[in-house]
C-alpha positions as CSV (number, residue, x, y, z in Angstrom):
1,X,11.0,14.0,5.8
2,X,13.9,12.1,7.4
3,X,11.5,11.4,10.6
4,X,8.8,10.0,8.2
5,X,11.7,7.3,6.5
6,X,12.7,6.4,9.7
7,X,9.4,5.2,10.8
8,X,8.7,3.6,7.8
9,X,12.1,1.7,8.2
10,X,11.2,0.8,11.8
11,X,7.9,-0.7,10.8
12,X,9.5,-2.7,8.1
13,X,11.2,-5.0,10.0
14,X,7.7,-6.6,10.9
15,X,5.8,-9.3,9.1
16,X,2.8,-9.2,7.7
17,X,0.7,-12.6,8.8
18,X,-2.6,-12.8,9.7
19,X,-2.4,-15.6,12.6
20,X,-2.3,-12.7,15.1
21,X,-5.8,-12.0,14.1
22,X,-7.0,-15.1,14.0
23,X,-6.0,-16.1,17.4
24,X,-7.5,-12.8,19.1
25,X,-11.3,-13.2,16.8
26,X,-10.8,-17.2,18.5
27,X,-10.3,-15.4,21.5
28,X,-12.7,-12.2,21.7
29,X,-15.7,-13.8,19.4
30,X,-16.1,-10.6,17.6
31,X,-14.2,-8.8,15.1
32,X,-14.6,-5.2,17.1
33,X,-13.3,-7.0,20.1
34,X,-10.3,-8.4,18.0
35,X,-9.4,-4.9,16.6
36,X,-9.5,-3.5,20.5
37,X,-6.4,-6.3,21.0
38,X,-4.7,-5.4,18.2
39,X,-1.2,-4.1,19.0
40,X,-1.1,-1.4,16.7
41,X,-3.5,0.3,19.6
42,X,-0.4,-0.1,21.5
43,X,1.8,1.6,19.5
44,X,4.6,0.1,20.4
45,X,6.1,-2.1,17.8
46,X,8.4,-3.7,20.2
47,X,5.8,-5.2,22.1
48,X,3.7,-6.3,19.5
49,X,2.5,-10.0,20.0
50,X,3.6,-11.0,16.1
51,X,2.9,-8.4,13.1
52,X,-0.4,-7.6,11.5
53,X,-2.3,-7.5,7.9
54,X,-2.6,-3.9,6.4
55,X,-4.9,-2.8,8.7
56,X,-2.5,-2.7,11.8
57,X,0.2,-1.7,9.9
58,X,-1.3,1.7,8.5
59,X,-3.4,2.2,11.6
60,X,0.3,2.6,13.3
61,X,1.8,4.4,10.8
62,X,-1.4,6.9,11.0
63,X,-1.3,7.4,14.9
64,X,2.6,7.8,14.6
65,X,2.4,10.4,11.6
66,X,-0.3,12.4,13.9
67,X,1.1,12.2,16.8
68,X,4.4,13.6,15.0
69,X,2.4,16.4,14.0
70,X,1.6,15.7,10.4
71,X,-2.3,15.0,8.8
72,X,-2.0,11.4,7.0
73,X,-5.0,10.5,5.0
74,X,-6.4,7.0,5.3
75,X,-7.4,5.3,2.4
76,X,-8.9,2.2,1.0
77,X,-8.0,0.2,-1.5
78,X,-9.9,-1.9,-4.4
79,X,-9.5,-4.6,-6.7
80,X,-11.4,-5.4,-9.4
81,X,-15.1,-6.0,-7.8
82,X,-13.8,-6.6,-5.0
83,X,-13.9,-3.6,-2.5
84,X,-12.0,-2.3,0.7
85,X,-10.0,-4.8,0.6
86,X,-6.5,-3.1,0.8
87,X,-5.7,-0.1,3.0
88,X,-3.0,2.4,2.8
89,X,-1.5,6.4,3.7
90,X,-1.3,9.3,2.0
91,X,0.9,12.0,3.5
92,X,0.2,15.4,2.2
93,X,3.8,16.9,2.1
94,X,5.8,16.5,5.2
95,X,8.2,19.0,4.1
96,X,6.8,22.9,3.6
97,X,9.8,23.9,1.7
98,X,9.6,21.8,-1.2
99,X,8.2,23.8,-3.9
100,X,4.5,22.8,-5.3
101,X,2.4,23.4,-7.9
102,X,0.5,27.0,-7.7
103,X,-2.3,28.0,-9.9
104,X,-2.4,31.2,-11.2
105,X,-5.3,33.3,-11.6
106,X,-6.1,32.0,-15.2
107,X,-5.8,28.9,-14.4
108,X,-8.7,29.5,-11.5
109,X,-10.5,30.8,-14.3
110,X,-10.2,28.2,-17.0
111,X,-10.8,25.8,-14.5
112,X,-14.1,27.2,-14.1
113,X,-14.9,26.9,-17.1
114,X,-17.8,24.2,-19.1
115,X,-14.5,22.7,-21.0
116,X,-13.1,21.0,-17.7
117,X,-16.3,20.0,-17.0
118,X,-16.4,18.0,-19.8
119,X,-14.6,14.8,-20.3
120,X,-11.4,15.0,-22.0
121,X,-9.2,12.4,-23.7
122,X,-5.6,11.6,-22.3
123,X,-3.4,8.7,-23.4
124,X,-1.7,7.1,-20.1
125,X,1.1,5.0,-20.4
126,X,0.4,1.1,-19.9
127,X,2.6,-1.1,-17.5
128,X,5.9,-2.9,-19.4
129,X,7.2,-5.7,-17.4
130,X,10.3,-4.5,-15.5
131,X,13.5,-6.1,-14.0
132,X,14.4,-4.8,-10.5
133,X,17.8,-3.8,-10.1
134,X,20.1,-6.4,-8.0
135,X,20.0,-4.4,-4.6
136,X,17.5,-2.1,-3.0
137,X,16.9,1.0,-3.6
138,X,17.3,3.5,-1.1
139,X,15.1,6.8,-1.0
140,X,17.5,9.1,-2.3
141,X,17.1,7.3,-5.2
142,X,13.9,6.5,-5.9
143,X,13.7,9.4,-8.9
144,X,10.3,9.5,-10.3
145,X,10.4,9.0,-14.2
146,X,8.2,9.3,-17.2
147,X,7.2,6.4,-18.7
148,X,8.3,5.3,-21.8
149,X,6.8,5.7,-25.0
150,X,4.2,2.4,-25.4
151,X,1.1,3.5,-24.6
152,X,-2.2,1.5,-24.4
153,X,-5.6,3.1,-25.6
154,X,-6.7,6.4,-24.6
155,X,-8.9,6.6,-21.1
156,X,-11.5,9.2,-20.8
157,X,-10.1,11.5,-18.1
158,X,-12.4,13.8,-16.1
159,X,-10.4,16.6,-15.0
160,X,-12.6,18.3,-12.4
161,X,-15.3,16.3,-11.3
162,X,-18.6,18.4,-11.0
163,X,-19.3,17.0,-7.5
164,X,-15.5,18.5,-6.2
165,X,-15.5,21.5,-5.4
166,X,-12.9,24.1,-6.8
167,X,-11.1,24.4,-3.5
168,X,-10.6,20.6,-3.0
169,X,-9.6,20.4,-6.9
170,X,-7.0,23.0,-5.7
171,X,-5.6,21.7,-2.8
172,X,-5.2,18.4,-4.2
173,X,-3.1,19.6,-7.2
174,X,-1.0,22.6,-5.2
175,X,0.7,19.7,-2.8
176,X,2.9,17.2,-3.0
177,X,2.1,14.2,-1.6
178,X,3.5,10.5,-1.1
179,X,1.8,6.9,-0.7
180,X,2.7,5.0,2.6
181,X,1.8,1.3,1.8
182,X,3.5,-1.0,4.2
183,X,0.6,-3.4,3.9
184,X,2.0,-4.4,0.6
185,X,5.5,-4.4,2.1
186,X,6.4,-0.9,0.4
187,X,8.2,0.8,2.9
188,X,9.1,4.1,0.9
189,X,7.1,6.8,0.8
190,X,6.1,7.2,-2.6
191,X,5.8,10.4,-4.6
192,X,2.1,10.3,-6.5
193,X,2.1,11.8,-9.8
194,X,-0.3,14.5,-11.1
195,X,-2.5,13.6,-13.8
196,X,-2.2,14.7,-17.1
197,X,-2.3,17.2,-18.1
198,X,-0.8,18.5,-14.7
199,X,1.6,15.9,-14.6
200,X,3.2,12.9,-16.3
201,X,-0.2,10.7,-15.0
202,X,2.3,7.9,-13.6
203,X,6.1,7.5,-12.3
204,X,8.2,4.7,-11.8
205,X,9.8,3.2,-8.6
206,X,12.9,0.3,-9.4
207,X,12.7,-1.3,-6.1
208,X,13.5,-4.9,-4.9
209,X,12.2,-7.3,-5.9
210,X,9.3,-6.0,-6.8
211,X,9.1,-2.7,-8.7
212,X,5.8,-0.4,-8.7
213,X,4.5,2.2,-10.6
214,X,1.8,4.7,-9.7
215,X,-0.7,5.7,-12.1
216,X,-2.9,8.6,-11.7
217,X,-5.8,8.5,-14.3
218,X,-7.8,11.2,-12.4
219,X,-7.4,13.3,-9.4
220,X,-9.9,11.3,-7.6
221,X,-7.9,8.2,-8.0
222,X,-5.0,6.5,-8.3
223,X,-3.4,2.5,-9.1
224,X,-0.5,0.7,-7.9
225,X,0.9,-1.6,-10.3
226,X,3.9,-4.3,-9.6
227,X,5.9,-6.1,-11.1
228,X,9.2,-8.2,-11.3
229,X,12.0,-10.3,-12.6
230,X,10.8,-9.5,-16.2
231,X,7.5,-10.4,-15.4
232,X,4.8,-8.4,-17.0
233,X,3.6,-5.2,-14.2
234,X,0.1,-6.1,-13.2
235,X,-3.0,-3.9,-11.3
236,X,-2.7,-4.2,-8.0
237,X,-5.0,-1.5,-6.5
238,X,-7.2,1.3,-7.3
239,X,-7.1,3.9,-4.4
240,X,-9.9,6.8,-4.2
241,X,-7.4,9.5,-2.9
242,X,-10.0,11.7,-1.0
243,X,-9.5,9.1,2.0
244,X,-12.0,7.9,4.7
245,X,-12.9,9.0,8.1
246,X,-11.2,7.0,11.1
247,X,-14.6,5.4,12.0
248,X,-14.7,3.8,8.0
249,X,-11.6,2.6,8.3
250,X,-12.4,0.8,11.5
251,X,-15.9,-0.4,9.7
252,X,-13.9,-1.7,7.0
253,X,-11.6,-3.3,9.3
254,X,-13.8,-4.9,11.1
255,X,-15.3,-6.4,7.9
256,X,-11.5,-7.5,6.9
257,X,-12.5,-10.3,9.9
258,X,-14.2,-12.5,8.1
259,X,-13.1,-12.3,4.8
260,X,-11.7,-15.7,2.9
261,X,-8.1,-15.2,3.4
262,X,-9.0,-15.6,7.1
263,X,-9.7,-19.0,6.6
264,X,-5.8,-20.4,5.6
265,X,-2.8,-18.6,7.0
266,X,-0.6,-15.9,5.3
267,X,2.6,-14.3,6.0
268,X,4.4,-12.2,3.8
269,X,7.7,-10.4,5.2
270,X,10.7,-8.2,3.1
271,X,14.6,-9.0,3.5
272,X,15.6,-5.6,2.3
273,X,19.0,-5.2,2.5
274,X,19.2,-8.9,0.4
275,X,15.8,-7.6,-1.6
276,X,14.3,-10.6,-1.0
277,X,10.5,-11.3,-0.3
278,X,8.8,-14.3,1.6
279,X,5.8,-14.9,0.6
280,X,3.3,-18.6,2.3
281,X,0.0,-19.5,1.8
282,X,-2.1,-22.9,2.0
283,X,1.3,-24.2,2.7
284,X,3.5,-23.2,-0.8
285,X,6.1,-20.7,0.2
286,X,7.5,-18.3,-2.4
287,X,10.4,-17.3,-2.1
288,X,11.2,-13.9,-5.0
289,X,14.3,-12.0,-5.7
290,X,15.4,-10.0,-8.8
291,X,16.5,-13.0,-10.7
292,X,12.2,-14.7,-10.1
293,X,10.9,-16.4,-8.2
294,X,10.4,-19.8,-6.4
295,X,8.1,-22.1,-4.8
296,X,8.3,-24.9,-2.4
297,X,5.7,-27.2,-0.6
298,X,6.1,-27.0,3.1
299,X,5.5,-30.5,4.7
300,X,3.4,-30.0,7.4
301,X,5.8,-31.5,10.5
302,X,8.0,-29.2,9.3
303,X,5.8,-26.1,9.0
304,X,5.6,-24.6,12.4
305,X,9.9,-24.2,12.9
306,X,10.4,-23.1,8.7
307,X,7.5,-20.4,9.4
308,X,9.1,-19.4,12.5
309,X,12.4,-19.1,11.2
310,X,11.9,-17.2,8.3
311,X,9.1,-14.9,9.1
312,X,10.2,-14.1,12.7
313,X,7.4,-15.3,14.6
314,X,7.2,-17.5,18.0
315,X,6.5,-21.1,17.2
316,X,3.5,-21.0,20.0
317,X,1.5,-18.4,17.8
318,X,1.9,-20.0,14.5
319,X,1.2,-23.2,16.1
320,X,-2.0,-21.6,18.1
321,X,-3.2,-20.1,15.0
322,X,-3.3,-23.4,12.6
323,X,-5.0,-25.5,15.3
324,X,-7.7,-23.1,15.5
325,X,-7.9,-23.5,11.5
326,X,-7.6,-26.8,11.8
327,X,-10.8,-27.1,13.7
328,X,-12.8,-24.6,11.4
């Protein structure tokens, strides 16, 4: 596991920002020729040209992981109507030692039963706001923990879907596996919770300055919720956790081209050893720690250095990137 934390640390010390794309789409004319420029082909984070959205973040992470020998699942992300919008990792567990869940032979049996093919009732835990702790969180101490005792109305929960097969319903519940989301600048691997009744259906991560908590209504899927500075947790992203093929992902990235936020710039980077987030777009920067949040209007002579400074990009590609905007 240690191998798999220090990749995500080395990958967190790059920005998320979108003006790399736009420059090479400007450049290429096509979003299949912009994805062939991306540096995350490289793999090489030290000679990326800036950083990269969630796409070329998780499409590193994924060649890394299998070229280190493990089998990360790609996976998309929705919100609300909107769909594969987000993307993200799941890591089956990295570590073959750490015990798991194991079905017994009754189990296999009930589970083949009419009853969990049926829909069953099971009360999940809603989201509370939260308030981060002061200073980051390290790994070690990222304990999963039950949520507490408010609860919002009762979801039906299909427990074994009757297009899954026994064996996938199996495998997913026998192993532990964590959520690698970088694109949302969490750089911890995540343990994912079981649903009930296999597991406590969500866990809690206090991290800085934004805390998250997983929820797992079904096996087929699972939602990251954040939240901070007492603000109330809110829905994030749904994730279908059976994953997509490589050549998906890359159709969905493609698509990610010419979406709207490609159309104003956004750069989003982590301090985490202050726990401190940068957040800029259509020129407001946000600026959140765990005692809330701030926001200041950027003056436009002044926006090309204040970008550069605080999210650690070369003045030439911001300034590249908002004159092709400007032109649009």
């Amino acid at each position: 596991m240690k191998k798999v934390v220090d990749l995500c640390n080395q990958i967190s010390n790059i920005t998320y920002e979108n003006l790399t794309k736009i420059i090479r789409l400007e450049q290429t004319g096509s979003a299949t020729g912009a994805r062939k420029l991306d540096d995350s082909d490289q793999n090489d984070i030290d000679s990326w040209m800036g950083g990269g959205t969630c796409f070329s973040m998780t499409w590193h992470l994924y060649q890394a992981l299998t070229d280190m020998g493990f089998k990360p699942r790609l996976v998309m992300g929705h919100k609300r109507k909107e769909r594969n919008i987000h993307c993200a990792l799941i890591l089956p567990d990295p570590d073959p030692s750490t015990p798991s869940l194991r079905l017994s032979a009754q189990d296999d049996t009930a589970l083949r039963s009419p009853l969990y093919n049926a829909v069953t009732p099971a009360p999940v835990p809603g989201p509370d706001s939260c308030t981060p702790p002061s200073q980051h969180s390290p790994l070690s101490s990222l304990t999963p923990s039950a949520s507490d005792s408010k609860a919002r109305s009762c979801q039906q929960v299909n427990l074994l879907s009757r297009r899954s097969p026994l064996s996938s319903f199996v495998s997913r519940l026998s192993s532990n596996s964590y959520l690698l989301d970088p694109g949302y600048l969490i750089f911890e691997p995540l343990p994912m919770p079981l649903p009930q009744p296999f597991g406590t259906g969500e866990v809690f991560f206090p991290l800085s300055p934004n805390c998250v908590r997983l929820v797992r209504p079904t096996l087929e899927s699972m939602e990251l919720w954040t939240g901070g500075a007492g603000a109330p947790m809110k829905l994030r992203f749904e994730y279908p956790v059976e994953g997509v093929s490589v050549e998906e992902f890359k159709h969905h990235w493609n698509e990610s081209f010419y979406r709207e936020m490609m159309t104003y710039p956004v750069l989003n980077r982590l301090d985490r050893e202050k726990g401190v987030q940068y957040y800029y777009q259509k020129g407001n920067l946000v600026v959140r720690s765990s005692s809330g949040s701030q926001m200041t209007k950027i003056a436009p002579a002044d926006r090309v250095q204040t970008l550069s400074d605080i999210f650690k990009l070369s003045p030439d590609i911001i300034e590249r990137a908002l004159n092709i905007l400007e032109k649009k």
